[in-house]
N, C-alpha and C positions, 0 to 999 in steps of 0.2 A: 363718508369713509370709503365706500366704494366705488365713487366717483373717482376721491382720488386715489384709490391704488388701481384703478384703470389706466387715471390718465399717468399715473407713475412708470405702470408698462409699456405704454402707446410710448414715452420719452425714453424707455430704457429700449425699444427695437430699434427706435429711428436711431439714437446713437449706434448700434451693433451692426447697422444695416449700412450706417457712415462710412463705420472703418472696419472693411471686407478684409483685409488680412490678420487686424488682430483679432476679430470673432471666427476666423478660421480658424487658428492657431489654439487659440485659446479653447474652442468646442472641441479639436481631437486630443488635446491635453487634457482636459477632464474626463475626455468621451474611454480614454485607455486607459486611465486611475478607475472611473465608474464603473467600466465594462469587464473590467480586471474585478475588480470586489465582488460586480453583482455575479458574475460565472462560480467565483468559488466561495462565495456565501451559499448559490444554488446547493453547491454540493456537501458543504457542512450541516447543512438545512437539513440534507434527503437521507444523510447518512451519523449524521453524530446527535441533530438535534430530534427531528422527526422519532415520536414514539414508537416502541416495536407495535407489529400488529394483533397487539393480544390484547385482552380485557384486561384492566389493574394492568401494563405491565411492569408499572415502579412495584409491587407487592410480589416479583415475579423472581425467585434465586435458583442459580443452576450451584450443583451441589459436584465438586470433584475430589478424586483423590491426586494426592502427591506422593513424587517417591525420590525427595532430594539426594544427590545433584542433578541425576539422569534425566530426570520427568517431574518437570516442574509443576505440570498440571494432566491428568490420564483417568480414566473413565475408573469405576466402579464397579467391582467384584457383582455378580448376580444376586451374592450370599448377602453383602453388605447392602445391598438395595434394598431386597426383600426384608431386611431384619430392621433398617430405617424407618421403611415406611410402614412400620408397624410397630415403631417405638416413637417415634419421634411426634413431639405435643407441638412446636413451633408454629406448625404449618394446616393449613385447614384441605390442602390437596398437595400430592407427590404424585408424581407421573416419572417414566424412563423411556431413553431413547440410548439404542445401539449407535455409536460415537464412531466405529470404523463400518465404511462400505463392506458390500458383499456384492458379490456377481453370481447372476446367471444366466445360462443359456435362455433365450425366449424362443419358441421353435413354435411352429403350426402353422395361424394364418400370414406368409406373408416371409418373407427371406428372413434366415437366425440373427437374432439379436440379443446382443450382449447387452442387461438391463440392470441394477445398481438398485438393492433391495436396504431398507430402512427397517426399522426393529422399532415397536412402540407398544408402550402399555396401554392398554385402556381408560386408564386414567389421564393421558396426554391429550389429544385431540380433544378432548371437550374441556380443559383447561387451558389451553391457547385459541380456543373459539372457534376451533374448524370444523365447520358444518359440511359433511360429505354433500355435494352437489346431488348426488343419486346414491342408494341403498340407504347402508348404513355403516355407522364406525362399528369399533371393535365394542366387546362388552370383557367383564370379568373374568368370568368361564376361560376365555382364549390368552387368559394373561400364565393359565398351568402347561405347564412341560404335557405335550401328543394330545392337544389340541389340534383342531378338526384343521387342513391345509387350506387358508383362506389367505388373500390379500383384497387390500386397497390400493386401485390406479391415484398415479399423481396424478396432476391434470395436462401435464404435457405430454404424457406415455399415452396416455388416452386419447388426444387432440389427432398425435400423430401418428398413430400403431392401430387406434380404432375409429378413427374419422369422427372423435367426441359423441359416438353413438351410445347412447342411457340404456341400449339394450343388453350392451354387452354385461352388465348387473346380473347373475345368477348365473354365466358361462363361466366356462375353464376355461385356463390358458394354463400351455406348458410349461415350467424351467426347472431346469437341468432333469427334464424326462420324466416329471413328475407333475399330477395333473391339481393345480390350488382355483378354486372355485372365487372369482371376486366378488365382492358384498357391496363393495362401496367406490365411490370418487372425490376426491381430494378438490377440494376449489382451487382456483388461480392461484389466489393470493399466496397461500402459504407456505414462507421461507425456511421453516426449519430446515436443515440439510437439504437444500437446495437441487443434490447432484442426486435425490432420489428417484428411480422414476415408480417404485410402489413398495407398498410397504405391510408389515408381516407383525401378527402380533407378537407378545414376547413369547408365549408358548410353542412357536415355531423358531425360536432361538438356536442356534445348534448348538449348544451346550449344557452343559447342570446348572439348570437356574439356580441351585442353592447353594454351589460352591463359592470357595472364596480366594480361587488361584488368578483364574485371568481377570482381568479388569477390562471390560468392554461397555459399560453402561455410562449414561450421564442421566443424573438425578433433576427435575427441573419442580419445584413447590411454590407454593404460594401463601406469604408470611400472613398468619393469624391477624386480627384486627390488634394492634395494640402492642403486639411482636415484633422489637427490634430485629436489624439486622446482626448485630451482637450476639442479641439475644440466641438469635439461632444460630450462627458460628459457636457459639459455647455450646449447647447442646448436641452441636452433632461431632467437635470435639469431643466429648463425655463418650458419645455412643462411639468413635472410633476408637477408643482407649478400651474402650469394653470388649470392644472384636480384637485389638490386640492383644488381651490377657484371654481372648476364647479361643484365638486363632494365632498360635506365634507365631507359629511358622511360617504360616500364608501371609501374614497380617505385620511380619516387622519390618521396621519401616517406613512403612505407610503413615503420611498424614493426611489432614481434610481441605478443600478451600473450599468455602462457601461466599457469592459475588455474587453481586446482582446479575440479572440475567442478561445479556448482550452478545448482539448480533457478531459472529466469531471478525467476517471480516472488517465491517466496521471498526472491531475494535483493534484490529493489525492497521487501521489508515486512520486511527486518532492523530499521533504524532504526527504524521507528514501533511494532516489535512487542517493543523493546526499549525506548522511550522510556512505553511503555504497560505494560510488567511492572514496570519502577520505579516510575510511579504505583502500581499499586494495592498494590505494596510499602508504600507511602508509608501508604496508604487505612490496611493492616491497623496499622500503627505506631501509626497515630493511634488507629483503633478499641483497640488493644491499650493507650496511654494512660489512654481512656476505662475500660477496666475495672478496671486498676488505681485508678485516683481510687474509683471504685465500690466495690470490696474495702478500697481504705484505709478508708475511710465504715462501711462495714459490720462490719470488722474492730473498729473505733472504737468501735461500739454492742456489741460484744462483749468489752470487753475485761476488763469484772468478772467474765465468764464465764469468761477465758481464765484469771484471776488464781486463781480460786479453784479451778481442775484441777492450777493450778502449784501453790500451796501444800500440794495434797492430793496429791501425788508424782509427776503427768505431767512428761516428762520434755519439755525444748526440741524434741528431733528429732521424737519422738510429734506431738507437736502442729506440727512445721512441715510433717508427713508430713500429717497431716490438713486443713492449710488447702492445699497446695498439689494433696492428691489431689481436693478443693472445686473449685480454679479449673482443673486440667484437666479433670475432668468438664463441667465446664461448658462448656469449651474445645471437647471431643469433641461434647458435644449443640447448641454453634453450628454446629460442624461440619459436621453431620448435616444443618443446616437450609441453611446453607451451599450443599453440594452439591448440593440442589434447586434454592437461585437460582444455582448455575451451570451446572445444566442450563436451567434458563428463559431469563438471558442467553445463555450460546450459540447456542440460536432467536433471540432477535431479532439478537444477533454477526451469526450467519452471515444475515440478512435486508440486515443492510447494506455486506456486503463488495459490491465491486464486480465485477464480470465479469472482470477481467481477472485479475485477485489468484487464479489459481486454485489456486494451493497452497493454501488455506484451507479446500478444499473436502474432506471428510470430518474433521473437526475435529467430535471428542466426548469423553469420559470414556471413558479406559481403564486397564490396572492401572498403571501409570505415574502419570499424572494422580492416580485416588484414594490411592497412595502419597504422591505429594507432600501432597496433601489432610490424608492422619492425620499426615505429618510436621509442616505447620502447625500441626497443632492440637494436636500434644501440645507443641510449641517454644510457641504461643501460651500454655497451660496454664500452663507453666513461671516464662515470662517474668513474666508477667501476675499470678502468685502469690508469686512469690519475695518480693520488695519487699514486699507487704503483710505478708505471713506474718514478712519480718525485722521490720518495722518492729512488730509487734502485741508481740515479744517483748523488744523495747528497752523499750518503756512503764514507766516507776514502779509496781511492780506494787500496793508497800505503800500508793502514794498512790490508786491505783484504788479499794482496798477501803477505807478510809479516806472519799471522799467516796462511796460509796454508789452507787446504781443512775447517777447521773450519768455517769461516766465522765471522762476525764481527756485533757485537750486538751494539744497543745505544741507550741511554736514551728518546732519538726525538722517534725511533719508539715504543719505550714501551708508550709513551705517548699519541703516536696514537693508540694504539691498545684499551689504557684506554677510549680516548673519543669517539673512536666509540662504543664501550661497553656501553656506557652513553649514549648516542644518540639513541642506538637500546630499553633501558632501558624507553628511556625518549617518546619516539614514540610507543612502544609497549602498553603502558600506557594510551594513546589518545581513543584507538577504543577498549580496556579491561571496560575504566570505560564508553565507550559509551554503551557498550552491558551489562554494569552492572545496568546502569539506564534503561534502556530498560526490563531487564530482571525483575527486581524489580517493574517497571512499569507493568508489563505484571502479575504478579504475584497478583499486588493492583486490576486488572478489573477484574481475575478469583474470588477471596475474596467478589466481590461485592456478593449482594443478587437480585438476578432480579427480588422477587417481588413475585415469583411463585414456586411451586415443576417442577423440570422439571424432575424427573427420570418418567421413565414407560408413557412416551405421545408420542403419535403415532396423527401427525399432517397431513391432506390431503385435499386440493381443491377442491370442489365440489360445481360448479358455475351451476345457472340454468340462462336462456336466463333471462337480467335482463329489467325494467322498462328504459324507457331515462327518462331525466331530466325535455322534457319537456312532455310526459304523466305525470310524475308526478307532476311536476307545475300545470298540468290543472286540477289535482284533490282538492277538498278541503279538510281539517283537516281532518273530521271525513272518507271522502274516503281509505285517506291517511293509515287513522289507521285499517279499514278495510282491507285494501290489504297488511298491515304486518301483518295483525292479520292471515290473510289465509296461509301468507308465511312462518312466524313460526310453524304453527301448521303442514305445511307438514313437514321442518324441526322436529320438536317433533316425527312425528313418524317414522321417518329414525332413528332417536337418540336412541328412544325404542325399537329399532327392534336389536339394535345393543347392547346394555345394558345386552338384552338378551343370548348373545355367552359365552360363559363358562370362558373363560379370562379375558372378560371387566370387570372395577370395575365403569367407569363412562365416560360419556357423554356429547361435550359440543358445543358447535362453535360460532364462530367470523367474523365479515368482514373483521378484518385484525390485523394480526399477529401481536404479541410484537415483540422488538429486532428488527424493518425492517431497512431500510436504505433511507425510498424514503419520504417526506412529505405526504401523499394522502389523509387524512381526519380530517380536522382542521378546525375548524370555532370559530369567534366573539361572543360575547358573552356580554352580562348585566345583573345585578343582580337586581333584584330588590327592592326596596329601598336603593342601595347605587348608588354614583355618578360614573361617568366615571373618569378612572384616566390616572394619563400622558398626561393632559391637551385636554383629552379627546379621546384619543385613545383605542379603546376596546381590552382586554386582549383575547390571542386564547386558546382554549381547545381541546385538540386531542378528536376526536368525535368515538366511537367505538359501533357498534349493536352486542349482544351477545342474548344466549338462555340463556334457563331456569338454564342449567345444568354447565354453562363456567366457574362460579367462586370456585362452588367446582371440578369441574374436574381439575382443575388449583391447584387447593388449594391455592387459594386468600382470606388470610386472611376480614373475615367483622369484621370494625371497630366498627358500628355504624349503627344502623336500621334494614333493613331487605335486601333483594335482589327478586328480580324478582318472578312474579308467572304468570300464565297465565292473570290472570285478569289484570295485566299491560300493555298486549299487546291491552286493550281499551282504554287507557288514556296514559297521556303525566307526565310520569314518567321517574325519571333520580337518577342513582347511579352516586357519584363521588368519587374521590380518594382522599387520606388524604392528598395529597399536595394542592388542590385547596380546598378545606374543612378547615384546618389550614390558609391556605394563606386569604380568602376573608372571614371567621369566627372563626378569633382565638378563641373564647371566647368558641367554640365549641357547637352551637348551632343554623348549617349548615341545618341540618333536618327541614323537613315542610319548606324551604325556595323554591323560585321560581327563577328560570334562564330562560332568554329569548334567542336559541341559529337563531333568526328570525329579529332581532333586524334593521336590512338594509333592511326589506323586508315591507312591506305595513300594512302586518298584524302581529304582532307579532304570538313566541309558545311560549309560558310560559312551563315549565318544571316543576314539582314538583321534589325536593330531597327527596329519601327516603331512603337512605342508603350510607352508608360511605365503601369503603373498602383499601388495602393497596397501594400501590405505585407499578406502574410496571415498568418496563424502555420497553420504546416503541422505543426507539431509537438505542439500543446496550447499552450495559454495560457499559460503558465509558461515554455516551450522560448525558448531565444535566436532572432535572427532569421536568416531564410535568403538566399540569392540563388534566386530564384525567375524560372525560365523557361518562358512558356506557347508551346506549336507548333497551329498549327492543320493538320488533316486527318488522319481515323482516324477510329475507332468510339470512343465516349465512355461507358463504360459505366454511371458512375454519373448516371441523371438527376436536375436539380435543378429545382423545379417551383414558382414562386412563387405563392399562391393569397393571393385577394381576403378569407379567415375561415379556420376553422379547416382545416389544411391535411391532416389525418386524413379527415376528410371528404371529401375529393378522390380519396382514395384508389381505391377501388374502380373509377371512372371513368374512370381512370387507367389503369390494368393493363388496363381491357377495351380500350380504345385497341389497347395496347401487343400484346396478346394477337391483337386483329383483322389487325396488320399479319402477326406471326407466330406462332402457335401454342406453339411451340415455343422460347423462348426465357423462362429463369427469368428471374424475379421477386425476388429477397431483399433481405435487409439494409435493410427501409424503416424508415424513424425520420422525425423531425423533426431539422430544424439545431438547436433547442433542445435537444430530447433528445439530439444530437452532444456539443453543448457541456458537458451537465449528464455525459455520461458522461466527456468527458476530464478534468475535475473532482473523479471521484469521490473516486478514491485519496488527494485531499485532503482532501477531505471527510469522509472515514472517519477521518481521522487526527483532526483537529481536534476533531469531533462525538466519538469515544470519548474522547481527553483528556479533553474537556470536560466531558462524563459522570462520570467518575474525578474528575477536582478537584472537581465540583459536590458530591461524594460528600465526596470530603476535607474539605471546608467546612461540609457540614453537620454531620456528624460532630464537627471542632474545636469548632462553634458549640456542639453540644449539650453536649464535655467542658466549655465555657466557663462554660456556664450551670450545670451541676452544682458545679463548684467554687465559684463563687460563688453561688450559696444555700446549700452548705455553711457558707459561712465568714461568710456572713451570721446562719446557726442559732448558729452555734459565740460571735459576737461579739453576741449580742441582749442581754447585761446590759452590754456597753459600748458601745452605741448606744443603750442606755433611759437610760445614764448623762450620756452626752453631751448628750441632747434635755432631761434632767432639768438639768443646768447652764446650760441657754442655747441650745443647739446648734437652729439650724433645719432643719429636715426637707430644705429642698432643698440643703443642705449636706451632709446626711446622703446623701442620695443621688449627690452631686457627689463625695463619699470610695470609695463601691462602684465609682464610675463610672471616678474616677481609680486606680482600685488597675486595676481593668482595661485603661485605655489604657495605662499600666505595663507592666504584663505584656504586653500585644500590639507594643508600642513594641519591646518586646528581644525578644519573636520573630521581627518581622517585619524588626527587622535582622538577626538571625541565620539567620533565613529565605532575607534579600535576597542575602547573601555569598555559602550555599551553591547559591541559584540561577544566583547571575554564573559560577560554576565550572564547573557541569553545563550549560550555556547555549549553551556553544561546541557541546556535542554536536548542537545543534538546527540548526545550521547548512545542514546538505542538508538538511533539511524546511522552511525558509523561503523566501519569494519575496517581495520588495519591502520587508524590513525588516530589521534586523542581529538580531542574537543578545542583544542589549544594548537593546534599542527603549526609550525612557524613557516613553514613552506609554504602555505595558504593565505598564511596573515599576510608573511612578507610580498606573498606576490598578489595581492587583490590588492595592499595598499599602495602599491607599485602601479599595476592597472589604475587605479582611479588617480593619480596622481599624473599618471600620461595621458589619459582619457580628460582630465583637466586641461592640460596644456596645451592639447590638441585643440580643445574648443575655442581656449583663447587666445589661440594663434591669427585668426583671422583678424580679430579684433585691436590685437599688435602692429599688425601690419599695414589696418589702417590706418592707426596711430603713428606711424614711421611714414607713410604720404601726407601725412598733414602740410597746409602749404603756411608757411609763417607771416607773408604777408597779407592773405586773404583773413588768415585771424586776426591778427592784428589791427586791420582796417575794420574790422568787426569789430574789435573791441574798442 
């Protein structure tokens, strides 16, 4: 047996080795179907299939709250945690982690650094497995409100802030001018919120760990032996219905989701990383058509060859054993080549993932990966040989040797050659009009208007050591409004000092950026004199602190009133946007009106409206719209910096300002509003742009099976086109018959293309923005595209159809 599948081999190279053009052909044709799957198998692998890195973590559920329509999914009350995890029977461990970043100043050894602090219970870390490299985690004790100031280094804060020194265990380091002692170091490995660089028990929370107003926690447990996931959504349902009849106020509204635990961005690139391994599915099909048409051809020229091994006593299987161990080898040496271009593609992959997408990040070939790889290629092998190798043995074998070294044609395989021409037709069509909604989708969010001029802003972080939550609880109103009235005013004259550099045209800052991606400052709200609506649940409003200078630096259009002056920074003043200005006073007569955003708290704020201005998208351009309220007086950290040319430039000049006033206040996060905009974009962009890549592939690929079959069938029909042109027949008739055989065939793939794309269509539906699933502008024009992209290819093959000579055929036949 192994003899002969040796010598099976040894006969299948020396033919591949014969004919140099079609094992070229035929090896980069498999090699970009193979090379294509195996890159984006790599990354389905490392991001959808690959377990999380926890113990159990199928047994492992994160626990949130909802507050339909606003907040589909948002963290949990402190109150509601703690009263959980000490009712709830489900779960044999509950852990908590603080769900929105926090900043602080890092000041001492080494220039200020602005550092992105995590919140976690005692109970987390050693239920996802993370074993501090050095000291130790947190314990119980540190999970109570004024608990002793400790943190744990992540391990990248540590790598590069302390040169990965184990000594630094039992020092202090500074933030925000206050001195936390670290205990412990965080290993590599661990992904929970990613952007951490150290982390804070929950006792150092800045809030009333037992209230139940803000929602900043996420719940993460581990299901009991035996414990459905059911089981535990009905339970922790029960226990939220119990806190809304203990807490109405705080608590209406509110519902639960409980889901298995998963990696947040992995699970925003399920869709695109599934809608993107169906294409190149598609790719290899196609490619995998193309090499059958190739082998039928080949086989075709072979078949007085094959006749006369039959007559001489080779047996059917012998020989189907041998063409098929031909087209897997060949299968395996795409393969090979293959694996190359998807190591090359996943360099430039991973160039264009976006920042955010960081599950993507360590995505390469591993034995998984190269397993699927040889799986391909020996199923391509298979596939790709069977059909030729049956069809070679159907043939008339008596009528082969009979006409001589010619060979012998028939209508079975012209028939074959047509529907796989159909099929490459009909499939190439799938992942063309996927990348055409995509692409027209992508086209509809750049169109949006964000509300703002973004050319010429120059945007940058400059955080001072801030207030906690609770010095500032302990203050009253008018405290309150004193200590932002001091903190804009130093703000104001950072702003003037910079106003003044020969570039600047304007001045502004924000606590938080439009276009972000994270919830961070939203609160409840009542109007005064209208009732609660939705049976009494309060509407939220993104809550933003801005200066003097933020709306025209912006060029935020004002609707209605006025905007900010210093004098507001003593009273309880509020701008809102015209969506919530329209929405809660159509009648347009929002001004002089009063808002209470205090409303769950003891004492009310009343707000006065004093100005109206335009609509921003705080979400990304694609995000629905908000009810947006700006307060003035406070530190504004992010400043915005309108410049007369290129706003990079300013840069430098900038920071020395900024640096003169205080030394000691970081600097990060500078970009441009362009570069803002271009990054909340991306993850669309990546979508669309890889599609797009993949069907451009699919299409040339069809193009070139289109064109092979038809110069085939053009060779094969040369004495009945010399016949035709010899009876009368005109040359550009002759070519109008190649031409119409081919819209033929493209005609019924790209309906049966069109069908199978209306089915799979629907799935595209979370990945589009401003157009249906069904856009006829897409259909109409990809089926158009592949219908030109057809004729193009078999124009060549018309043409040589139209030089045919009618006496050289004739005397041929």
């Amino acid at each position: 047996m192994l003899d002969s599948f040796l010598g099976d081999t040894r006969y299948g190279v020396r033919n591949l080795v014969r004919t140099p053009g079609f094992t070229a052909v035929a090896l980069l044709t498999l090699a970009l179907g193979i090379g294509a799957n195996t890159a984006i198998f790599s990354v389905v692998e490392n991001v959808l299939l690959k377990p999380l890195p926890y113990p159990q973590p199928e047994n492992l559920v994160e626990i949130w709250n909802t507050y339909p329509p606003q907040i589909p999914k948002g963290g949990l009350s402190p109150g509601d945690y703690a009263d959980w995890h000490q009712q709830a029977t489900s779960f044999s461990e509950m852990g908590a982690y603080g769900e929105i970043s926090k900043g602080f100043n890092l000041t001492g050894d080494g220039e200020p650094q602005r550092v992105l602090v995590g919140y976690a219970s005692s109970d987390l870390f050693p239920m996802l497995g993370a074993r501090v490299v050095a000291g130790r985690s947190f314990v119980p004790e540190e999970n109570r409100a004024g608990s002793a100031p400790i943190v744990i280094l992540g391990h990248r804060l540590w790598q590069r802030r302390f040169g990965g020194d184990s000594a630094v265990v039992g020092r202090t380091v500074t933030l925000d001018n206050k001195r936390y002692t670290v205990v412990g170091i965080l290993p590599s490995g661990f992904q929970l919120l990613r952007w951490a660089d150290l982390w804070m028990p929950l006792g150092q929370f800045d809030d009333d760990l037992t209230e139940h107003i803000h929602h900043a926690f996420v719940a993460i447990a581990r299901l009991k032996p035996g414990v459905s996931l059911s089981q535990a959504r009905d339970e922790i349902g029960r226990l939220n219905q119990q806190e809304a009849i203990t807490y109405p106020d705080a608590h209406k509204g509110f519902g639960v989701l409980v889901q298995k635990l998963q990696d947040p961005s992995a699970a925003s690139l399920r869709s695109t990383l599934l809608l993107l391994f169906g294409a190149v599915g598609l790719v290899l099909l196609i490619a995998c058509a193309n090499i059958v048409n190739l082998l039928l051809v080949r086989n075709a020229a072979r078949e007085r060859e094959i006749a006369i091994r039959i007559a001489l006593g080779a047996s059917p299987w012998r020989l189907i054993r041998q063409l098929l161990t031909e087209s897997t080898l060949l299968s395996l040496l795409g393969g090979v080549l293959g694996v190359f271009f998807a190591i090359a593609g996943l360099k430039a992959l991973m160039a264009l993932v976006p920042g955010d997408l960081a599950a993507m990040n360590g995505t390469g070939l591993n034995g998984w990966v190269l397993g699927f790889a040889i799986a391909v290629c020996l199923a391509t092998g298979l596939i790709c040989g069977l059909l030729p190798a049956a069809r070679t043995l159907k043939t008339n074998l008596a009528g082969v040797l009979k006409q001589g070294s010619k060979g012998a044609s028939s209508s079975g395989r012209h028939k074959t050659h047509n529907l796989l021409v159909i099929s490459e037709i009909a499939m190439a069509l799938v992942p063309l009009i996927s990348a055409g909604l995509l692409l027209r989708s992508f086209q509809h969010v750049l169109e949006v208007d964000p509300g703002f001029r973004a050319d010429h802003i120059l945007t940058m972080e400059i955080q001072q050591p801030a207030l906690s939550f609770t010095q500032i609880n302990g203050l009253s109103q008018e405290e309150q409004l004193k200590v932002g009235e001091k903190q804009s005013l130093q703000f104001e004259q950072i702003a003037e000092r910079i106003r003044t550099l020969t570039g600047v045209k304007e001045v502004g800052g924000i606590d938080d950026l439009p276009l972000g991606n994270e919830l961070r400052q939203a609160s409840r709200f009542v109007i005064d004199g209208q009732p609660f609506l939705a049976a009494g649940a309060r509407p939220i409003a993104q809550t933003r602190t801005v200066s003097l200078g933020y709306f025209s630096a912006l060029g935020i259009p004002l609707r209605a009133g006025r905007t900010f002056t210093e004098d507001d920074w003593k009273v309880f003043n509020l701008v809102i946007n015209e969506n919530m200005a329209r929405r809660y006073w159509p009648q347009g007569d929002a001004i002089g009106k009063r808002v209470d955003f205090c409303s769950l708290d003891p004492k009310p704020c009343w707000f006065l409206i004093i100005g109206i201005v335009g609509n921003v998208h705080q979400f990304g351009l694609d995000a629905g719209p908000t009810f947006d309220a700006y307060f003035a007086g406070g530190w504004t950290p992010y400043l915005v910096v309108r410049t007369a040319s290129d706003p990079i430039s300013e840069a430098a000049a900038i920071t020395d300002v900024v640096h003169k006033v205080d030394p000691n206040l970081p600097i990060t996060r500078m970009t441009t509003m362009d570069g803002l905009i271009s990054d909340s974009i991306s993850p669309r962009r990546f979508s669309a742009v890889l599609v797009g890549i993949f069907a451009a592939l699919a299409l040339l690929l069809a193009a070139i099976g289109i064109y092979g079959v038809m110069s085939y069938s053009v060779s094969q029909r040369r004495q009945e086109i010399g016949l035709r042109i010899a009876l009368g027949a005109q040359r550009t008739n002759v070519r109008g018959m190649i031409l119409g055989q081919t819209l033929k065939l493209t005609l019924i793939g790209v309906g049966l293309g069109l069908t199978g794309a209306l089915v799979l269509a629907r799935f595209l539906a979370s990945l589009l923005f401003g157009i249906g699933s069904y856009d006829p502008v897409t259909l109409l024009g990809v089926a158009l595209l592949l219908v030109g992209v057809a004729l193009a290819a078999s124009y060549i093959p018309a043409r040589r159809a139209m030089r045919v000579d009618p006496v050289v055929s004739l005397r041929y036949e």
